[in-house]
N, C-alpha and C positions, 0 to 999 in steps of 0.2 A: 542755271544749268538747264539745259534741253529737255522737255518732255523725252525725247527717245533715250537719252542719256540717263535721265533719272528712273527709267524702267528698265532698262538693260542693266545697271548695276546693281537695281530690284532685285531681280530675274536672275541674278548670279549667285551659284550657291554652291562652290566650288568645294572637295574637301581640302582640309586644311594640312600641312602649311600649302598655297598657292605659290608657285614662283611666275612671274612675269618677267616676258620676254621683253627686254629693256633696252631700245637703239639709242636711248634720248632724244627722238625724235618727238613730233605732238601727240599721237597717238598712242606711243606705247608709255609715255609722260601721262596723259589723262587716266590711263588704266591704273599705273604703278601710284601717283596722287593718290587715285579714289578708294583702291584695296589697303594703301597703308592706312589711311582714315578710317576705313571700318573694320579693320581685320588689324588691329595695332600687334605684334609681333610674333603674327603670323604672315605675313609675307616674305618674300624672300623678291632676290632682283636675279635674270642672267643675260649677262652682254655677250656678246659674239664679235671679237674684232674679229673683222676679215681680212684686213691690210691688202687691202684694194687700193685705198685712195690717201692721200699725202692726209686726208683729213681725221683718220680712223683715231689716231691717239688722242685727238682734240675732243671726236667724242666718247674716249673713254675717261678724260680728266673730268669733263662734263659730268657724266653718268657715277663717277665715286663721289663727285662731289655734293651732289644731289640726296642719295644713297644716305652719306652719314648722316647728312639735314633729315631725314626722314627718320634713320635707325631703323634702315632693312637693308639687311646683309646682301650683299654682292658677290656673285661669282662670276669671273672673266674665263673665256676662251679665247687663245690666238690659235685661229687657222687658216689653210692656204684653201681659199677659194675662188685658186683661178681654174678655170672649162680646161678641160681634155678635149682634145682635139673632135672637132663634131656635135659639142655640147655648147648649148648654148649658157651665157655669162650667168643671165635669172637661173637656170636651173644646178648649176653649180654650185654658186652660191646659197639656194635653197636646201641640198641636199646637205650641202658642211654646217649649216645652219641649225637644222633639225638635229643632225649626228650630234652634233654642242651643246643643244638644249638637252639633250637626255642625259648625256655623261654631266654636265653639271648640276642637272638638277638629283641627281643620283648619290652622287660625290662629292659635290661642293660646299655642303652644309654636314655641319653635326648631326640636325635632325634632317633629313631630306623631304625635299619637295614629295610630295604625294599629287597635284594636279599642277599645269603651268598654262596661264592665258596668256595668247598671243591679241596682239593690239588692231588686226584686221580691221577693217571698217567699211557701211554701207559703198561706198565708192571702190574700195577694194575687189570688193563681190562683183560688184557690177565691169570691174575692169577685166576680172577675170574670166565672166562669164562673154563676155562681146571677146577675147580671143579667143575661149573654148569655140564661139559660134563661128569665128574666122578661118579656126582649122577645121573645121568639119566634125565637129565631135560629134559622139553619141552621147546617151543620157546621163552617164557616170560625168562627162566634164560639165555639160549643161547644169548638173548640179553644181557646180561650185563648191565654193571650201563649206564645208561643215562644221554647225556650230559646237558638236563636240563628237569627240570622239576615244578610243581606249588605242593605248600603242607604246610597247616597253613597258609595260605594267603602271603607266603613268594616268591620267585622265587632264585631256586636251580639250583644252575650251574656245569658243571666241566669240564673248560675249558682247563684242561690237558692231556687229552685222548688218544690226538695222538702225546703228546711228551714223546720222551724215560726215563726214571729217570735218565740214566746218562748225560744225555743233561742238565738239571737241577742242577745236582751237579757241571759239567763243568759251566757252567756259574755260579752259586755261588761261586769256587774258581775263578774265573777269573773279578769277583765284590769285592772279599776280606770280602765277608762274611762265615760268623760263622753260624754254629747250631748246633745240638745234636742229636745221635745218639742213639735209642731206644736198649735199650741191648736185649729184647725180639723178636727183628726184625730175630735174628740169631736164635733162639731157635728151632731145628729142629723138637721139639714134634708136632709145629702146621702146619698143613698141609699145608696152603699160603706157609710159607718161604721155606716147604721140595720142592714146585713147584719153588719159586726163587732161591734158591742155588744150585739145583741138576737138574731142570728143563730145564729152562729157559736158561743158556749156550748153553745145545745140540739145543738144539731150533735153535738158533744164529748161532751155526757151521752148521744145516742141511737145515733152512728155514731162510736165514736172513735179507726177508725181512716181516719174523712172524707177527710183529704188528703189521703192515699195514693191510696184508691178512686179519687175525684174527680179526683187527677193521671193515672190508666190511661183512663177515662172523656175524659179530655181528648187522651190521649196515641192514643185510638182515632176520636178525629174529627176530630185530625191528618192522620190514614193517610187517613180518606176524601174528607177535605179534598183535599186532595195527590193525590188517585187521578181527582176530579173534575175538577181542574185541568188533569192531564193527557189527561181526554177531551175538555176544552173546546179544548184545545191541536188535538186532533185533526178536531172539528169546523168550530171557525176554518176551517182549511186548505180543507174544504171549502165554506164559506159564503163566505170571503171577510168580510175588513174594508174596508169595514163590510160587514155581511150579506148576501147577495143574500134576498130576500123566499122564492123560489121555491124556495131551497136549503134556507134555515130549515123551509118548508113539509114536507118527504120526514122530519124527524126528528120523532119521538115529543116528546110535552111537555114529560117530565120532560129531555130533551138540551136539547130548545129552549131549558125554563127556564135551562138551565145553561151554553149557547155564548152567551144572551145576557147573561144576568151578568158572563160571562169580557169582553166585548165591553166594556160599559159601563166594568166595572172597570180594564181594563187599558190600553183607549185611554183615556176621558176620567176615571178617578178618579170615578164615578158608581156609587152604590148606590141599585139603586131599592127599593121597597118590596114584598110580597107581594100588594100591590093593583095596586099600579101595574106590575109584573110580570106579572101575570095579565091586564089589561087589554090589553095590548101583546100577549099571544099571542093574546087575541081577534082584535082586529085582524087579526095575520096569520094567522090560518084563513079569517076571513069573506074577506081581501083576492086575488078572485079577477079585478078588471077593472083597464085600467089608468089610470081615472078616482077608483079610491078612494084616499081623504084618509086619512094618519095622521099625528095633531098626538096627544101623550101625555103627560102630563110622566113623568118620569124621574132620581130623584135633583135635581141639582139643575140642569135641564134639560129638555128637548123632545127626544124620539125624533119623528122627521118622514120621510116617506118623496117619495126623489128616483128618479120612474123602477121601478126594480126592486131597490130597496135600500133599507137602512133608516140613516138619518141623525142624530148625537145634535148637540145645539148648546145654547151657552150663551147664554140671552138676551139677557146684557147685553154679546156680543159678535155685528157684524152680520151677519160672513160662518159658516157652516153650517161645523163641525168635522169632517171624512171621518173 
């Protein structure tokens, strides 16, 4: 077993029962092996068909079968995680993904899951972080996934972060386990794997000690992340949710940009864009009489201003969201 691998399951001290997120994939296979082993009938397993691909039931006969060999209970979901029009496939999928892991780890068991690791890995992070840097993120995507976190009353882990994926398959052949092999993993249309197959090598030959760097780099715009959070916490308090126009007005841009980010994001679940951001603090500089109009879009909404404050709402609901 891997030095990073035999410290990462060190370092994991979940409470208990843990359910894992279980594709029968290599990854989420090394996690679910390593927790039944040390955690014997405290684990639990949860699959997610998505019925995507002619292959999904293959690996859900896989993943029971495995399961009973182990003697840690299984809960399945079947859901439809094809995109809405405008969403892309990954984030589709992602979100019916999550929605599944909380209702079965909730309901699926007798005793319910209390935390659920997902099987992420150092190349994960790293794939994720090179497209946060491709779209132009700010700090919050820079950071990458999180190695834990609280959500639906659950406690979310991912205690593989800083081990490589081939450290993982190496110790799976060297335990004499099986798993399955996603045939979409290879599929170069989607931009992850065009970053691991054509990526990720030159990486290796030019920087390679990559995911390490790349984990501090991520683990330092955490910190900023988190540091901005809580000045937006502190501006809130003075502007008021929603906004007051004239309070937002007294703060510098870059606070503006970032009490109203906090705003958008926390009350309605809305990310606007760096255009559509920037737009919206025009408005409120130029908005000095009490006749001027602000209709914006905004994520996936209309920022509109009522009186002396600023209002987000979803169009295809009729009353205006405070």
């Amino acid at each position: 077993m891997s030095t990073a691998f035999v410290h990462a399951l060190r370092d994991f001290d979940p409470p208990l029962p843990v359910a894992i997120a279980y594709s029968g994939g290599a990854d989420s296979s090394a996690l679910l092996h390593a927790c039944a082993r040390r955690w014997p009938g405290q684990v639990r397993a949860l699959h997610v068909h998505h019925g995507l691909q002619a292959a999904a039931d293959d690996f859900l006969q896989h993943c029971q079968q495995v399961c009973r060999q182990l003697q840690v209970p299984l809960a399945v979901a079947q859901v439809d995680a094809r995109a809405q029009p405008g969403q892309s496939p990954e984030d589709a999928a992602r979100q019916h993904r999550y929605a599944a892991l909380i209702q079965l780890a909730r309901t699926g068991f007798a005793q319910p899951a209390i935390s659920i690791a997902l099987a992420q890995h150092a190349d994960d992070q790293v794939e994720t972080l090179l497209l946060a840097l491709s779209r132009g993120a700010g700090v919050a995507g820079l950071a990458a996934m999180p190695a834990y976190w609280q959500r639906d009353g659950l406690h979310w882990f991912r205690p593989l972060l800083h081990v490589p994926g081939q450290d993982l398959r190496a110790w799976l052949q060297a335990q004499g386990v099986d798993w399955i092999e996603d045939p979409t993993n290879t599929d170069i249309r989607f931009t992850r794997n065009r970053i691991r197959q054509r990526l990720l090598p030159v990486l290796e030959q030019v920087f390679p000690q990559f995911r390490s760097t790349f984990a501090r780099s991520c683990a330092h715009a955490a910190q900023a992340s988190a540091l901005l959070h809580t000045l937006a916490q502190q501006d809130a308090a003075a502007t008021g949710l929603p906004p007051s126009i004239a309070a937002l007005q007294q703060l510098d841009p870059a606070r503006q940009a970032n009490v109203l980010r906090y705003w958008l994001l926390v009350c309605h679940q809305a990310t606007p864009s760096a255009a559509q951001l920037q737009a919206l603090q025009h408005q409120i500089a130029v908005c000095k009489t009490r006749g001027h109009r602000i209709h914006l879009k905004a994520g996936g909404g209309f920022v509109s201003r009522k009186e002396g404050n600023l209002y987000w709402y979803n169009p295809e609901v009729l009353v205006p969201k405070p």
